[in-house]
C-alpha positions in Angstrom: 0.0 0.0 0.0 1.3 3.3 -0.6 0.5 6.3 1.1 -0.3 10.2 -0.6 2.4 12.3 -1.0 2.2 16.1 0.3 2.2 17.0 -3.3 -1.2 14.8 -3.8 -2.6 16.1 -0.7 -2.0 19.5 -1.9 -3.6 18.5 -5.1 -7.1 17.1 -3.6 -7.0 20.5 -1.3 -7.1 22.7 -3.9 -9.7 20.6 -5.9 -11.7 20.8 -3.0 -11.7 24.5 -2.5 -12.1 25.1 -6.3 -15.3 23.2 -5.9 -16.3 24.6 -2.7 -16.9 28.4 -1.0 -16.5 29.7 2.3 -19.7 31.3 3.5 -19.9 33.4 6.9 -23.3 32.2 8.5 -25.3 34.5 10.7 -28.8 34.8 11.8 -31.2 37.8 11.1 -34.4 37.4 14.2 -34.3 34.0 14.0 -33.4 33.3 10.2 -29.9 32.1 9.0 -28.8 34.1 6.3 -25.0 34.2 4.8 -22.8 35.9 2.7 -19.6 34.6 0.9 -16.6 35.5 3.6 -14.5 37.2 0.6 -17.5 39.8 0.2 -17.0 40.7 4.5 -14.1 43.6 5.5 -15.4 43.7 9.3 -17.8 42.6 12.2 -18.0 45.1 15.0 -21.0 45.8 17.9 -23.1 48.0 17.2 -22.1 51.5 18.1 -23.2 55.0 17.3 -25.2 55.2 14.1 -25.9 59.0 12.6 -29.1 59.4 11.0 -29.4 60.8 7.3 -32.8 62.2 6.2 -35.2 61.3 3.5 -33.6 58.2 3.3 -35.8 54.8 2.7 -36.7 52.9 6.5 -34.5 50.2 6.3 -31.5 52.5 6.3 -30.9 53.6 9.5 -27.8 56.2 8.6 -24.0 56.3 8.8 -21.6 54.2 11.2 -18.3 55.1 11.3 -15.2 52.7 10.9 -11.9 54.4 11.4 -12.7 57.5 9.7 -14.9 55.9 6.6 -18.5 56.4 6.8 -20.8 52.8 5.9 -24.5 53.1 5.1 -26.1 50.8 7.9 -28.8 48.6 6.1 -31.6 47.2 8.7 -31.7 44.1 7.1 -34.9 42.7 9.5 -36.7 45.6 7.6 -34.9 44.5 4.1 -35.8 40.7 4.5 -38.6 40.4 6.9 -40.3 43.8 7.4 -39.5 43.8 11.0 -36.3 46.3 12.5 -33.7 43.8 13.4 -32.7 44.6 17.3 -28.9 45.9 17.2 -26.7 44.2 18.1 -23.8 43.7 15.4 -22.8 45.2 12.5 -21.4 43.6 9.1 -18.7 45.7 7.3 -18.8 44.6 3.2 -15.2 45.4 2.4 -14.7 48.8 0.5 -13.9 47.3 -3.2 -18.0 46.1 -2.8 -19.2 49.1 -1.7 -19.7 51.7 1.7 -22.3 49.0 3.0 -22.8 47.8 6.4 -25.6 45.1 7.4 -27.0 45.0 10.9 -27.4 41.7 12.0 -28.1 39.6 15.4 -25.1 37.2 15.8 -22.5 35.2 13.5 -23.2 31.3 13.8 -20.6 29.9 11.6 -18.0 29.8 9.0 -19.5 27.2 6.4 -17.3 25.8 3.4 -20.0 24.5 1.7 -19.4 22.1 -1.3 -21.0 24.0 -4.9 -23.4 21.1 -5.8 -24.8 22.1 -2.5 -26.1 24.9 -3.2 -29.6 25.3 -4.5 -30.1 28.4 -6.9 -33.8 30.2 -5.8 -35.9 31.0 -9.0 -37.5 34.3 -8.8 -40.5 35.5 -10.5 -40.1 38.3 -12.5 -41.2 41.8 -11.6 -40.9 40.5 -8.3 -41.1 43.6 -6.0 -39.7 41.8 -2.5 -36.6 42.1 -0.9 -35.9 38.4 -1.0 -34.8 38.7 -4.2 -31.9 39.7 -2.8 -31.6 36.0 -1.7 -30.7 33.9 -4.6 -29.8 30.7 -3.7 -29.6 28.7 -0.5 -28.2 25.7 1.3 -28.6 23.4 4.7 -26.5 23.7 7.7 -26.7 21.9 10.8 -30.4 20.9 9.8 -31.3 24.9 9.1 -32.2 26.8 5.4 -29.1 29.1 4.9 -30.5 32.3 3.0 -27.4 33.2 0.4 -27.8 37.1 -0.4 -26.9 38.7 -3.2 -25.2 42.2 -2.3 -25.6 43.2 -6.1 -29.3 42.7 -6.5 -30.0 44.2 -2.7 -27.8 47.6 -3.8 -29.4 47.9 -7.2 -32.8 47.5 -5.6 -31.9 50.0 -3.0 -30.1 52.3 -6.2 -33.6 52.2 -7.7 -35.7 53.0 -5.0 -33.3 56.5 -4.3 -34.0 57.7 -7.7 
């Protein structure tokens, strides 16, 4: 029998994470929801939050992250029409966009295989917020909402104008 050498092991590695993504898993008043962890700069508690006027509900205002203002999204009112209670705040990373989600509590880091994942049709003219959810998966028994940052900011884009 032989055994792998480290260059095979490195070989089946890689395959693995070229058919696989990392996702950071957190839940949103009782919901799990995730984003891929490439998309996330920060996590912080929730701190001081300065209100901008005639702006849509579900964003609260500005939070401040050494020196760079984030638009705080209240994404219990995006996805479920309910204000999500504060208690942490998800920092996209700037090459994305000034974004910041509010969100209860990170459960995981899932790597999460890609024939896993299960793409959500949407209907079109849809006028929801979960279309901002376009696929999904199952985690420790649970429905793992995957959003989509693009579709939630070009929904939010054309509501401003």
């Amino acid at each position: 029998m032989s055994e792998r050498t480290d260059a095979e092991k490195q070989v089946e590695e890689s395959a693995e994470t070229i058919n696989s993504e990392k996702f950071l898993v957190f839940s949103i008043m009782e919901k799990s929801y995730c984003l891929p962890s490439r998309l996330i700069g920060e996590i912080a508690l929730f701190d001081a939050v300065y209100p901008l006027p005639l702006m849509p509900s579900y964003i609260l205002g500005i939070v401040n992250r050494y020196s760079t203002p984030y638009a705080l999204f209240d994404t219990g009112l995006l996805l479920q029409k309910t204000p999500c209670p504060r208690k942490k705040v998800l920092i996209l990373k700037e090459e994305i966009d000034k974004v910041a989600f509010l969100i209860d509590d990170i459960t995981a880091i899932a790597d999460i295989q890609n024939d896993e994942i299960l793409t959500i049709e949407k209907k079109s003219g849809s006028d929801e917020f979960t279309d901002g959810i376009n696929a999904s998966f199952k985690w420790n028994k649970d429905d793992v909402f995957i959003l989509d940052v693009n579709k939630i900011l070009n929904r939010v884009s054309e509501e401003l104008l």
